[in-house]
C-alpha positions in Angstrom: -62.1 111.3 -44.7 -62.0 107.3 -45.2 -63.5 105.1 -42.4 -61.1 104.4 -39.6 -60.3 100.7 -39.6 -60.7 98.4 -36.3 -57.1 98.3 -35.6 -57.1 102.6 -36.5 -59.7 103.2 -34.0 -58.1 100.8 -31.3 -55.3 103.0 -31.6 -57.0 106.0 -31.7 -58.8 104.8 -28.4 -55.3 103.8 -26.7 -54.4 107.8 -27.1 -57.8 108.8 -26.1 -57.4 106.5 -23.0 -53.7 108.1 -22.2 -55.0 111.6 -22.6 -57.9 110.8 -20.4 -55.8 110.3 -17.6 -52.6 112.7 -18.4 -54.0 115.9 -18.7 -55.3 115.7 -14.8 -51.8 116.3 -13.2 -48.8 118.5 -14.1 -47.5 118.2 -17.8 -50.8 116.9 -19.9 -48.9 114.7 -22.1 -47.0 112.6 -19.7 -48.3 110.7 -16.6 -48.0 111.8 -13.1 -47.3 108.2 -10.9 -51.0 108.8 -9.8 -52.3 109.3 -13.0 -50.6 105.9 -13.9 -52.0 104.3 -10.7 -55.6 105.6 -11.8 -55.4 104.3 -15.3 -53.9 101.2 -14.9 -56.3 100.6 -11.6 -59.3 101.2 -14.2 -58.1 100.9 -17.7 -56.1 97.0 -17.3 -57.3 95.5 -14.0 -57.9 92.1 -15.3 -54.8 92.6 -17.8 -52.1 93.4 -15.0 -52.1 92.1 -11.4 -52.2 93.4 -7.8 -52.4 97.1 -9.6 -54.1 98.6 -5.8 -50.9 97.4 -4.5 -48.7 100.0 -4.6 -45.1 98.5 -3.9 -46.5 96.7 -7.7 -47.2 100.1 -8.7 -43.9 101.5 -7.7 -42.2 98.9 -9.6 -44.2 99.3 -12.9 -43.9 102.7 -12.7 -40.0 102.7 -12.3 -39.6 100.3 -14.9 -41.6 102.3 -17.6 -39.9 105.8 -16.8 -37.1 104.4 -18.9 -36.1 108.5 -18.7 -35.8 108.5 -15.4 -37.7 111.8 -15.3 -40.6 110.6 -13.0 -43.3 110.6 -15.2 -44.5 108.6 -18.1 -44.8 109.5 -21.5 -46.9 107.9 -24.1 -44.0 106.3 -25.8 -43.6 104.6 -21.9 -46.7 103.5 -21.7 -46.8 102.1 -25.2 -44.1 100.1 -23.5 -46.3 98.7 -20.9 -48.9 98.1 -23.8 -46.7 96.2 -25.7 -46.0 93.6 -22.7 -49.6 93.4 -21.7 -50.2 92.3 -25.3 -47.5 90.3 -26.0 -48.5 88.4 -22.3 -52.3 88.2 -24.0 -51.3 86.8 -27.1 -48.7 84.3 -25.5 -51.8 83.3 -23.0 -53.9 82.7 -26.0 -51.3 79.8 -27.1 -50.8 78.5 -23.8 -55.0 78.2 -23.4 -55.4 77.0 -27.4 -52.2 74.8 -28.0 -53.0 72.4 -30.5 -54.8 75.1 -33.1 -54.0 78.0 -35.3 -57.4 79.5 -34.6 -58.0 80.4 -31.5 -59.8 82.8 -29.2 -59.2 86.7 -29.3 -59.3 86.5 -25.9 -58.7 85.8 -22.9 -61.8 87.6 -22.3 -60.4 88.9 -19.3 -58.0 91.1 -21.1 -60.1 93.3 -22.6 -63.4 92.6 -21.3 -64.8 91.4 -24.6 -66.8 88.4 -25.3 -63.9 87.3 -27.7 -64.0 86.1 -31.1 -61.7 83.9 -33.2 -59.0 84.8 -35.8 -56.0 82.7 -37.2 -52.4 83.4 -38.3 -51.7 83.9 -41.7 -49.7 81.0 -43.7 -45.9 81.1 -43.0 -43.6 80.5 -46.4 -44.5 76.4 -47.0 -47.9 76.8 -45.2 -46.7 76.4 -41.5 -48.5 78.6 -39.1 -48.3 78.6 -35.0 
């Protein structure tokens, strides 16, 4: 078996994450609106805001159960993962305007130190 990648075992750790929290309450791939509570509460407290509030809660919680079933499965929460990240990177323009490298950060969103990577070249060399 080859070496995961970085980006493989990200992943990986996303599902271990899910699982982690899933398998306390009722059906142990989906999550239970507690379940969600406790991982988001634990898991993306810096990443997502007022997530002890639970009228915020509510609302995430009816927006990802796109099913209406009144839990969360994983493809759900990938939802949710996809906005956090899509919010990260956008905040990573907003804080580094002016250049194509720029901070992995914010730091706050994943509690790393951060580190620097840049887009690839565009076509005619343009990058954002």
């Amino acid at each position: 078996v080859e070496k995961m990648t970085k980006l493989e075992d990200h992943m990986e750790g996303i599902i271990n994450v899910f699982h982690q929290y899933s398998v306390r309450v009722g059906d142990p791939d989906k999550l239970s609106k507690g379940e969600m509570k406790q991982l988001t509460t634990r898991e993306l407290p810096n990443a997502l805001k007022n997530t002890k509030d639970q009228a915020t809660i509510d609302k995430i919680f009816q927006e990802l159960d796109a099913d209406k079933d009144g839990v969360i499965s994983f493809p759900e929460f990938v939802s949710l993962l996809a906005r956090v990240l899509i919010t990260a990177h956008e905040d990573i323009h907003k804080e580094y305007p002016e250049s194509s490298g720029h901070s992995e950060g914010p730091s706050w969103a994943w509690g790393s130190q951060g580190h620097t990577h840049t887009h690839g070249t565009l076509g005619k060399g343009g990058s954002h």
